[in-house]
C-alpha positions in Angstrom: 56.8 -12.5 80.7 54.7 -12.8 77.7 51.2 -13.2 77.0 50.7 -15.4 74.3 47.6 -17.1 72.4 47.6 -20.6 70.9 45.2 -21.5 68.1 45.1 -24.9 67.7 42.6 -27.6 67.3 44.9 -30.6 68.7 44.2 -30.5 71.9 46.8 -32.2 73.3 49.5 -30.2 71.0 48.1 -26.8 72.6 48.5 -28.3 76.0 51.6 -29.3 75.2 52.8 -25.7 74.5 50.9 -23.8 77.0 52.5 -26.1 79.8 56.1 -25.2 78.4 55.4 -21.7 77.9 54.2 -21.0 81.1 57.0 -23.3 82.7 59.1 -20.4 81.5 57.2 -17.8 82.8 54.7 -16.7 79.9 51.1 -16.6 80.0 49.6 -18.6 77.3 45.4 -18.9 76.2 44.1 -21.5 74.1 41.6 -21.5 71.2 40.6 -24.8 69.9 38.7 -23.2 66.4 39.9 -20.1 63.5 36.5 -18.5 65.1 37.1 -18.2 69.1 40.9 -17.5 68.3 40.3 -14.9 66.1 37.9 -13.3 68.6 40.4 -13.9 71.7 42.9 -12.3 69.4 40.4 -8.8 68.3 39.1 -8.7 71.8 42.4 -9.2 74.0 46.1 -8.2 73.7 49.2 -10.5 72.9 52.5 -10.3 72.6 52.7 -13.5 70.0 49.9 -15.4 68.6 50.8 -19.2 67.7 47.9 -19.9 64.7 48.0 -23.6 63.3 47.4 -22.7 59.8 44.6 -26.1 59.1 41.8 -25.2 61.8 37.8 -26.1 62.0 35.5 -23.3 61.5 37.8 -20.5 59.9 41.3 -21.5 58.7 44.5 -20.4 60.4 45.8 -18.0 56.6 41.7 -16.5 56.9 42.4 -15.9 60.7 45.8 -14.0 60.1 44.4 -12.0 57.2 41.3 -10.4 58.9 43.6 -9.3 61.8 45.9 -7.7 59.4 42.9 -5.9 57.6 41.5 -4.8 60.9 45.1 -2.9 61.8 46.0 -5.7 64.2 49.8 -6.3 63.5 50.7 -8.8 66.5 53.4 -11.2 65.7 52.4 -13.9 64.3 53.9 -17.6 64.4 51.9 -19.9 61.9 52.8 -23.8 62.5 51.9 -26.2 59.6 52.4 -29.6 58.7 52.7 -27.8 55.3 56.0 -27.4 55.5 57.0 -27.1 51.7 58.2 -23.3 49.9 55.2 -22.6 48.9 53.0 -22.8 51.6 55.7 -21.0 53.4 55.6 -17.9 51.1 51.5 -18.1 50.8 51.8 -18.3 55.2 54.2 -15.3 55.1 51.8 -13.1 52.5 48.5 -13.7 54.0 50.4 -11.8 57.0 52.2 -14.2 59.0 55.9 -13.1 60.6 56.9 -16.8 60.9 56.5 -20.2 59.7 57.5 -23.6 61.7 56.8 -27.0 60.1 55.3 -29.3 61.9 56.9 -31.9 63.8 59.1 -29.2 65.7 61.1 -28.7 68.7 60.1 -26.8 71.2 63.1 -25.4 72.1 62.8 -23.8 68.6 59.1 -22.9 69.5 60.6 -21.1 71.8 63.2 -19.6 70.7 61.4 -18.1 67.5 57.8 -17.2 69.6 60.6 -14.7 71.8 62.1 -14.1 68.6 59.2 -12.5 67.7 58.3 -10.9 70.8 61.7 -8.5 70.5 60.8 -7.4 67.1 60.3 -3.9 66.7 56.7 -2.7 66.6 55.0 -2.1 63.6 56.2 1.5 62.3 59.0 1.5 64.8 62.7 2.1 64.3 65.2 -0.5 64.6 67.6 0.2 67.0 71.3 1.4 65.9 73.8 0.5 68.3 73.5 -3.3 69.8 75.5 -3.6 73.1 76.4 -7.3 75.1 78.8 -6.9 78.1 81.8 -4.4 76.3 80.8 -5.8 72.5 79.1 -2.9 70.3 77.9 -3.0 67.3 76.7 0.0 65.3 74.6 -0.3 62.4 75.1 3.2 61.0 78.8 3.1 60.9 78.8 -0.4 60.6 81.7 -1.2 62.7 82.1 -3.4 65.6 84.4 -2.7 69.3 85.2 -4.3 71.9 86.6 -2.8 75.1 89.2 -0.5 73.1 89.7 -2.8 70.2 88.0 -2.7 66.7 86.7 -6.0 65.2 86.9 -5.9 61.0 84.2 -8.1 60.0 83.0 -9.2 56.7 79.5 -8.3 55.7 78.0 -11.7 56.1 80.1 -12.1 59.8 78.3 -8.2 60.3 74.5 -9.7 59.3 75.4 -12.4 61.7 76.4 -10.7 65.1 73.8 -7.8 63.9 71.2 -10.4 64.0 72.4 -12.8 67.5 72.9 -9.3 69.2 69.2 -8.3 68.1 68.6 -11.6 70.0 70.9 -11.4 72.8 70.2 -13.9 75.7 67.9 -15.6 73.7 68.8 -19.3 71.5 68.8 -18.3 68.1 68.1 -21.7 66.2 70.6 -23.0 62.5 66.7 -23.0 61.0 66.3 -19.1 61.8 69.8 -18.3 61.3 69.3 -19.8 57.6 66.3 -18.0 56.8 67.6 -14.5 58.2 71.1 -14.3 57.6 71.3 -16.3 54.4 67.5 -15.8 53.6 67.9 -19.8 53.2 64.2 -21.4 53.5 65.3 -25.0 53.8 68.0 -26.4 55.1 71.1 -26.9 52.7 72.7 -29.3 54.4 75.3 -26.9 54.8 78.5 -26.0 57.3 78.0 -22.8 56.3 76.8 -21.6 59.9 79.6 -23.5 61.7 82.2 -22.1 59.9 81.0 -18.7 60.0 80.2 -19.1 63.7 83.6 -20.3 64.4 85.5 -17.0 62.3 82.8 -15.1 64.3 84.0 -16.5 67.8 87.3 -15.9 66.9 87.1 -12.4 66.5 84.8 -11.3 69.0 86.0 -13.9 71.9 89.6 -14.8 71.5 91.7 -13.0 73.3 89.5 -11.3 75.4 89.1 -12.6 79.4 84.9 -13.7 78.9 83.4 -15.2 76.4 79.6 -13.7 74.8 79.4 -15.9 72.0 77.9 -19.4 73.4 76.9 -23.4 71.4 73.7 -24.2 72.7 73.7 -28.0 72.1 71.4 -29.4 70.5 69.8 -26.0 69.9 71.6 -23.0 68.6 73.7 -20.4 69.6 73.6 -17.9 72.2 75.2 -14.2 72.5 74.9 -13.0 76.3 76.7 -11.1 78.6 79.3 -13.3 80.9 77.5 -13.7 84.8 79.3 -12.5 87.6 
């Protein structure tokens, strides 16, 4: 479970999310202006904060940059109709950890607010060794098992598992896999992610009796371990 704040002035946009986040199990408060959400945020704790970036009485980028000046380093997903580069990259300086354009999918709300959730803390270390069912991956040798077997990957198949493994269980969206794997910020219009998934599948899956790597239709992709 998470506990998560929404800052947004549409009302019926920050109903909308608390309902689905707390139909999966979160907690989820609401703050209708930059002022009361940037309070809730000082004066509470959160897991992820959801900050609209155009907001009545202190703007979402002004909101974002006092909590990082006050030491406050909660993730932070800013959502924007704003959707061009630029206002992307001046999202991302004033502090934010992630950017959604507006209209979105929720199931990529979703998946990037838990996303952020798994990050390591501020200051932390990332882990070294990422383990789903008999798959490990190890960062510092950079080599990849599974069961008895050793998987040769290419650097950009490594970044990829590295990053779905970081993510295990969760969807992991084309949009996220884009901007972190291929540091893409827009869409290309690109196969680029199927084929890699595919060559990915092939070397981590075939063969074996389960398969980790899963298509989320519609949605993404999925590594998990297989249910009994």
């Amino acid at each position: 479970m998470l506990r998560i704040l929404i800052i947004e002035d549409d009302a019926g946009a920050s109903a909308y999310m608390a309902k689905g986040l707390s139909e999966l199990g979160h907690v989820a408060d609401q703050a209708a202006d930059g002022e009361q959400g940037l309070e809730l945020a000082q004066s509470s704790s959160y897991d992820v904060l959801i900050v609209d970036r155009m907001l009545p009485k202190r703007d979402g980028l002004s909101v974002i940059e006092t909590l990082r000046q006050t030491g406050n380093h909660t993730p932070v997903l800013i959502l924007s109709a704003l959707g061009q580069v630029d206002d992307r990259v001046k999202g991302l300086k004033a502090g934010g950890d992630d950017y959604l354009p507006k209209p979105y999918a929720f199931t990529e709300l979703q998946a990037r607010v838990e996303a952020l959730a798994r990050r390591p803390k501020s200051g932390g270390d990332l882990e070294t060794t990422y383990k789903v069912g008999d798959l490990v991956l190890d960062r510092l040798a950079h080599s990849c098992r599974r069961g008895d077997t050793d998987i040769p990957l290419q650097p950009r198949e490594f970044k990829l598992l590295e990053y779905l493994m970081q993510h295990a269980g969760r969807v992991v969206t084309r949009t996220m896999l884009l901007e972190n794997v291929w540091e893409y910020h827009f869409d290309p219009q690109t196969n680029v992610i199927d084929v890699h998934i595919s060559r990915l599948r092939g070397k981590i899956d075939k063969g074996f009796a389960t398969q980790l790597l899963h298509t989320i239709r519609g949605a993404g992709y999925t590594i998990r371990e297989p249910s009994n």
